[in-house]
matplotlib code that plots the C-alpha trace (Angstrom):
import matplotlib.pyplot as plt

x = [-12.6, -9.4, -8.3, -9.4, -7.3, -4.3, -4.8, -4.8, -1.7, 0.2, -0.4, 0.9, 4.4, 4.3, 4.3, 2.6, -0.8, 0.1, -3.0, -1.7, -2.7, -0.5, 2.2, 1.0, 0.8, 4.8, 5.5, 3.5, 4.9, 8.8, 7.7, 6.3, 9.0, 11.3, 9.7, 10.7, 13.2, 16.7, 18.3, 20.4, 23.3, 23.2, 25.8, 28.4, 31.9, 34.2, 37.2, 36.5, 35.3, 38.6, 40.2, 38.6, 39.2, 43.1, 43.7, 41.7, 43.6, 47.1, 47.9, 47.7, 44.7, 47.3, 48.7, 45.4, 45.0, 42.4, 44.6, 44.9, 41.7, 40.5, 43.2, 41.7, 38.2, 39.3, 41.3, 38.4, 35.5, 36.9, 37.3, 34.8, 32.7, 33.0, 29.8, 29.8, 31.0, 28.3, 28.0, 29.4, 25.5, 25.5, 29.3, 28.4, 29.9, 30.0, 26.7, 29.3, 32.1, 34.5, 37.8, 41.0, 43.2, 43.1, 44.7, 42.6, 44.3, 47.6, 50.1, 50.9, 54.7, 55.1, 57.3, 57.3, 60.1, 63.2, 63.3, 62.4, 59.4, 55.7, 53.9, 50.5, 49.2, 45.3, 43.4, 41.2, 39.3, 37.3, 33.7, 33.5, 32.4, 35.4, 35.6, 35.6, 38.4, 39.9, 40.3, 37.0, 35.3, 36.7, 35.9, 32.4, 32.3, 33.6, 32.5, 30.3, 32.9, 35.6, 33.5, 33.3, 37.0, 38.4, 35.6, 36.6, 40.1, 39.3, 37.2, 39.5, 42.6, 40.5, 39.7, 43.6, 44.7, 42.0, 40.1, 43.3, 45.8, 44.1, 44.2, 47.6, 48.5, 46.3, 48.4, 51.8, 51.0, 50.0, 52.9, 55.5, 53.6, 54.4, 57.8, 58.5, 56.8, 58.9, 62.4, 61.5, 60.2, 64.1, 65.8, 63.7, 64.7, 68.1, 69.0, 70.1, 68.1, 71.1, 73.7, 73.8, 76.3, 73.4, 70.5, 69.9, 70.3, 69.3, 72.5, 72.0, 71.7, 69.4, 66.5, 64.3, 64.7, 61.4, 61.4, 64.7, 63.5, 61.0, 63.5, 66.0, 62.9, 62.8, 66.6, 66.5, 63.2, 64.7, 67.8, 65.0, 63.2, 64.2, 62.9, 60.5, 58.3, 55.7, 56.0, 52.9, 51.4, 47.3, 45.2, 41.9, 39.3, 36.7, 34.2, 33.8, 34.2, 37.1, 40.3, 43.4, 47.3, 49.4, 52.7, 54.8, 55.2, 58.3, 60.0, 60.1, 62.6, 62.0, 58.4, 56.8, 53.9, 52.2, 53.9, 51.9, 54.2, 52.7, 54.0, 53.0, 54.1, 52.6, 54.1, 51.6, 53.8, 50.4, 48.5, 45.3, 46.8, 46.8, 42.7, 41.5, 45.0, 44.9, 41.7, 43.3, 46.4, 44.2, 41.9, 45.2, 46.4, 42.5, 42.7, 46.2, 45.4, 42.6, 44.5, 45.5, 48.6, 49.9, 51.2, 51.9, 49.6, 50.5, 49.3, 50.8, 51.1, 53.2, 52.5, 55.3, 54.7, 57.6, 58.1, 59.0, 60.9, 63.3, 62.9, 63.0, 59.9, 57.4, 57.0, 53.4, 53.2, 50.1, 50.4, 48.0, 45.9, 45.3, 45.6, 42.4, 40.5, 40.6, 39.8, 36.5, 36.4, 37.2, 33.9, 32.0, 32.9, 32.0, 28.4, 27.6, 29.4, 27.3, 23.8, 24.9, 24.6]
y = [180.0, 179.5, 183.0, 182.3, 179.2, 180.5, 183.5, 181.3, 179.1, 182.9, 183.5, 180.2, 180.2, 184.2, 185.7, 188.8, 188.1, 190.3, 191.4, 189.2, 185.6, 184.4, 185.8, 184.6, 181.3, 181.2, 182.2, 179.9, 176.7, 178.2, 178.5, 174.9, 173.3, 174.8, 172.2, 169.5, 167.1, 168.1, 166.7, 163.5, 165.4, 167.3, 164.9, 163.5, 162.2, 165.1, 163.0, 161.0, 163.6, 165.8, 162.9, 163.3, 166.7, 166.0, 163.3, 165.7, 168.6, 167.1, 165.8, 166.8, 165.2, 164.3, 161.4, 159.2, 156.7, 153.9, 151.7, 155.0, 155.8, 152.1, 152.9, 156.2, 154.8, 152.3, 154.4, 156.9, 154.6, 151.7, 148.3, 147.1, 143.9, 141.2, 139.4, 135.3, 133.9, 132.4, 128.8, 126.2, 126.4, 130.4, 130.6, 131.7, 129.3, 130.0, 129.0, 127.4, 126.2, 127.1, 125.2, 127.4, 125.0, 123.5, 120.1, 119.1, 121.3, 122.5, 120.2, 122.0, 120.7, 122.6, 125.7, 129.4, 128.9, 130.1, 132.8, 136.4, 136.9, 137.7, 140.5, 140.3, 143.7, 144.0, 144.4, 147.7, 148.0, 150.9, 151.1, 147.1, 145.6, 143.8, 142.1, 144.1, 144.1, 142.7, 146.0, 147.5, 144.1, 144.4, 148.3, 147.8, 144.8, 146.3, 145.7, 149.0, 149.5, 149.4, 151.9, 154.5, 154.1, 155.1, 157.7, 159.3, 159.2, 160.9, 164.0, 164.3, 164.9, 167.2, 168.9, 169.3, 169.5, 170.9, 169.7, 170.7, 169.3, 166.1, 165.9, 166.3, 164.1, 161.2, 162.0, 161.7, 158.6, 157.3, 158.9, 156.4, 153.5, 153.6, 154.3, 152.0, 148.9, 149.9, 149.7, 146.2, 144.9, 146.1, 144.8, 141.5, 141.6, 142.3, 139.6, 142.0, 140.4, 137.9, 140.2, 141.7, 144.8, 145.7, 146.0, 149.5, 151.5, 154.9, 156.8, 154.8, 156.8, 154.7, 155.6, 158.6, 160.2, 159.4, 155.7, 155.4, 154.5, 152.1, 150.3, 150.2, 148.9, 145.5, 144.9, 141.9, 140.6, 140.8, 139.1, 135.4, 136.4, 134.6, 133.1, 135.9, 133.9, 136.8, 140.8, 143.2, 140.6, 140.5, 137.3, 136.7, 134.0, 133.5, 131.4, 133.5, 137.0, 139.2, 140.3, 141.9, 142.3, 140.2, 142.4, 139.2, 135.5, 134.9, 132.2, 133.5, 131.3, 128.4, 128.8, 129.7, 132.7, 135.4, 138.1, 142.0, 144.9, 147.3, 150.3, 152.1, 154.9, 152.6, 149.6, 146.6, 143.0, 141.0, 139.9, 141.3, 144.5, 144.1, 143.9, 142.9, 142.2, 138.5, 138.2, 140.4, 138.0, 134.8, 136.0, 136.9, 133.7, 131.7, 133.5, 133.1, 128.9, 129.6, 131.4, 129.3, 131.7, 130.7, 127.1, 126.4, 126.5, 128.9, 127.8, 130.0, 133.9, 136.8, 140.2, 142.5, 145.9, 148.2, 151.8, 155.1, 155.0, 152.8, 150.2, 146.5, 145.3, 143.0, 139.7, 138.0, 134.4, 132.5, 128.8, 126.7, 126.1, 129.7, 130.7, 128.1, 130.1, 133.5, 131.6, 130.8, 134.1, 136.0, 133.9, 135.6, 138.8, 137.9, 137.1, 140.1, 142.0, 140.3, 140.7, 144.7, 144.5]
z = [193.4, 191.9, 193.2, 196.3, 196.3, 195.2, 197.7, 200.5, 199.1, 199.1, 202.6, 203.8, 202.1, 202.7, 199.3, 198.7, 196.4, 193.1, 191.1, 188.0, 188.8, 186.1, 188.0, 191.7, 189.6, 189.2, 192.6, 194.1, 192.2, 192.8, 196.7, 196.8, 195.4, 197.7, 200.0, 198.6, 200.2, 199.5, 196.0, 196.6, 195.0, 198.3, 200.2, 197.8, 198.3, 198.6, 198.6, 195.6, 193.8, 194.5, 193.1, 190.1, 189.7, 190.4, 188.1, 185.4, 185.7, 187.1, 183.0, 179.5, 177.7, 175.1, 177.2, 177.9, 175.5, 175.8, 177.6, 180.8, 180.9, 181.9, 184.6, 185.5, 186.1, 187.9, 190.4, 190.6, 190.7, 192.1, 190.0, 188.0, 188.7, 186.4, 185.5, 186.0, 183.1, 181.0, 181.4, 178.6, 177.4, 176.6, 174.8, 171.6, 168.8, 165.3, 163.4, 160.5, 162.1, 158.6, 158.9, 159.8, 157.5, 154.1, 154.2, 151.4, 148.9, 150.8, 152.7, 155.7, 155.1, 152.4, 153.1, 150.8, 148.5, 149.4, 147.1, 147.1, 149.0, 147.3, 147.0, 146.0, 145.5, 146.2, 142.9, 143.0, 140.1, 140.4, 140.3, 140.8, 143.6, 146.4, 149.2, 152.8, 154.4, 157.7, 159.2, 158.1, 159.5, 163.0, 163.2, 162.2, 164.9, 167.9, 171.1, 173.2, 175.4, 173.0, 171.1, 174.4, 175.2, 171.7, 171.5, 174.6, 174.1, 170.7, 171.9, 175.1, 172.1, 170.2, 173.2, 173.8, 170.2, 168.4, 165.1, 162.9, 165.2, 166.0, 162.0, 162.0, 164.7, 163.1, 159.9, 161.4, 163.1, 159.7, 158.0, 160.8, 160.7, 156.9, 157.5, 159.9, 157.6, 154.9, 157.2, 158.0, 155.1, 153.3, 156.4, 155.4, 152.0, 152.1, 155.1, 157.0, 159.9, 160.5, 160.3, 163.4, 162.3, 159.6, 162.3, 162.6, 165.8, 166.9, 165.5, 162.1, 159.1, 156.9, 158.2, 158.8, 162.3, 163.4, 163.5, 165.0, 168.2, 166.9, 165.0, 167.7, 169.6, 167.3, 166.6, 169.3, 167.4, 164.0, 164.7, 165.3, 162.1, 158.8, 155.9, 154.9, 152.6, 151.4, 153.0, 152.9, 150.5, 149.6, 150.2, 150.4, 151.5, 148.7, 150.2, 153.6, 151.2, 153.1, 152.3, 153.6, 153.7, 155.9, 157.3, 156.8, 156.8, 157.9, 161.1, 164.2, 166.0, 163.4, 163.9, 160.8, 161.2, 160.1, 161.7, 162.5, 163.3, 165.7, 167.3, 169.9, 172.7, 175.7, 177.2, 176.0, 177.7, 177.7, 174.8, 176.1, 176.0, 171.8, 171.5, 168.8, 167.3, 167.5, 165.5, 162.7, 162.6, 162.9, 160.1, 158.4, 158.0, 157.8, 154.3, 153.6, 154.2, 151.9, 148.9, 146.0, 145.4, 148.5, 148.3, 151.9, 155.3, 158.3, 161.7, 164.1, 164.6, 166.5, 167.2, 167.9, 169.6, 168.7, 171.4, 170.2, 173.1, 171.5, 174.8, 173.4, 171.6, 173.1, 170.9, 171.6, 169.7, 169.3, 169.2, 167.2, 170.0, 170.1, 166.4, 166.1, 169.2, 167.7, 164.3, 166.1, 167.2, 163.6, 162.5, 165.1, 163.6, 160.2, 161.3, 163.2, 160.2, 157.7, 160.4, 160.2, 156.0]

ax = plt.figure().add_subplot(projection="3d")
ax.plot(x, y, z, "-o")
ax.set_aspect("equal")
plt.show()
């Protein structure tokens, strides 16, 4: 019967009935699935798609960073839809609303003394158990598209650079960041800051080759930065268990703040262009306000983005009003941290 069947099946799509009915079995499902519709793939956009192809093979891989490829996406698949913003009812608040200040201990008049600036060094005491850190807090706490942006951007440079050369690229990065902190924190030191025929410039001898741009970059900035009160200085917040190591605290135009040095080879002018930066600085200081070797309070914060480039520096302050919202947001980030343990 089944023969039979699959006999008569043959002789409609017009395949020959082989002996093996295994075989005529094959043939028989490949010829009836040639009848199905068409695949929805069939008819596609030609034009966008080209575009994609273009804007692929047009650049090197090494030149899209996280910031471009939101750019890309948006030019290829148009601009993305913003959900409603939840209503004052769904904004997530802090289950313990942990105060940002310490006026109970700490008089926010107090000012660093005016004296050469600390530097706590972080105690590691091996095989003991420490607090996590700032920066391993917000990693482990980014957002999922955060996540796919930076790991994108990472397998499209080790498809460009390879394994090694991605390695060493990471490494050199690392290697200028150091660099660069160490240049500012002796400019800081020395007061060179206010002498303007001391800031360096992109002939000056006193420092490596490879930062020169950067610290051209910041010579406007550094000339409103005084009174460095603590530079690449530990603290740490007991009662909420984190620590970390604050760039500098120094005034910023008379404006006392904790100050984070950033560099970077694309323009960022807005503060939302910084991420996550704001919650580092406003944890920063919510554990500097906290720290008994620290006898003063800090309530704002500035984030300066130095270019390679050597093109002036981008200076992003945060008020109180906003130091105190990415306070709120920091705690955030400490729950979801402490619902991953």
């Amino acid at each position: 019967m089944l023969t039979l069947t699959l006999t008569r099946l043959a002789g409609w799509v017009d395949v020959p009935v082989p002996k093996c009915s295994s075989l005529l079995y094959r043939l028989v499902s490949l010829s009836s699935r040639s009848q199905k519709k068409s695949s929805p793939y069939s008819s596609f956009d030609s034009e966008r798609y080209s575009s994609l192809v273009r804007s692929v093979m047009s650049s090197r891989v090494s030149s899209q960073t996280p910031e471009s490829l939101h750019a890309e996406d948006e030019h290829v698949y148009g601009p993305v839809v913003q959900a409603a913003a939840p209503s004052a009812s769904q904004v997530r608040t802090p289950k313990i609303q942990h105060p940002f200040k310490h006026d109970q201990d700490f008089s926010t008049t107090t000012e660093p003394e005016k004296c050469r600036p600390l530097r706590i060094s972080l105690n590691w005491i091996q095989g003991k158990w420490s607090p996590p850190s700032v920066t391993r807090i917000i990693q482990q706490t980014m957002s999922p598209e955060q996540i796919f942006y930076l790991e994108r951007w990472r397998k499209n440079m080790i498809a460009e650079l390879g394994e090694i050369g991605f390695r060493e690229y990471s490494q050199n990065l690392f290697r200028q960041g150091k660099l660069f902190h160490s240049a500012v924190e002796k400019i800081l030191e020395s007061g060179a800051a206010q002498r303007d025929t001391d800031l360096p410039g992109e002939d000056s001898p006193a420092f490596p080759i490879e930062i020169a741009g950067y610290m051209t970059s910041i010579s406007h900035i550094l000339k409103d930065v005084s009174d460095p009160g603590a530079i690449e200085s530990a603290v740490q917040h007991d009662t909420l268990n984190y620590r970390g190591v604050v760039d500098c605290v120094a005034r910023y135009k008379g404006v006392l703040c904790v100050i984070d040095w950033k560099t970077s080879e694309k323009p960022k002018p807005f503060l939302s262009n910084t991420y996550d930066n704001p919650i580092q600085v406003a944890a920063y200081a919510g554990a500097l306000n906290s720290d008994k070797n620290y006898n003063y309070q800090v309530e704002n914060g500035l984030i300066v983005i130095a270019y390679k480039d050597g093109s002036p520096a981008h200076a992003h302050q945060l008020d109180q009003e906003m130091m105190l919202d990415y306070w709120r947001k920091w705690l955030l980030r400490l729950e979801d941290f402490s619902e991953q343990k």
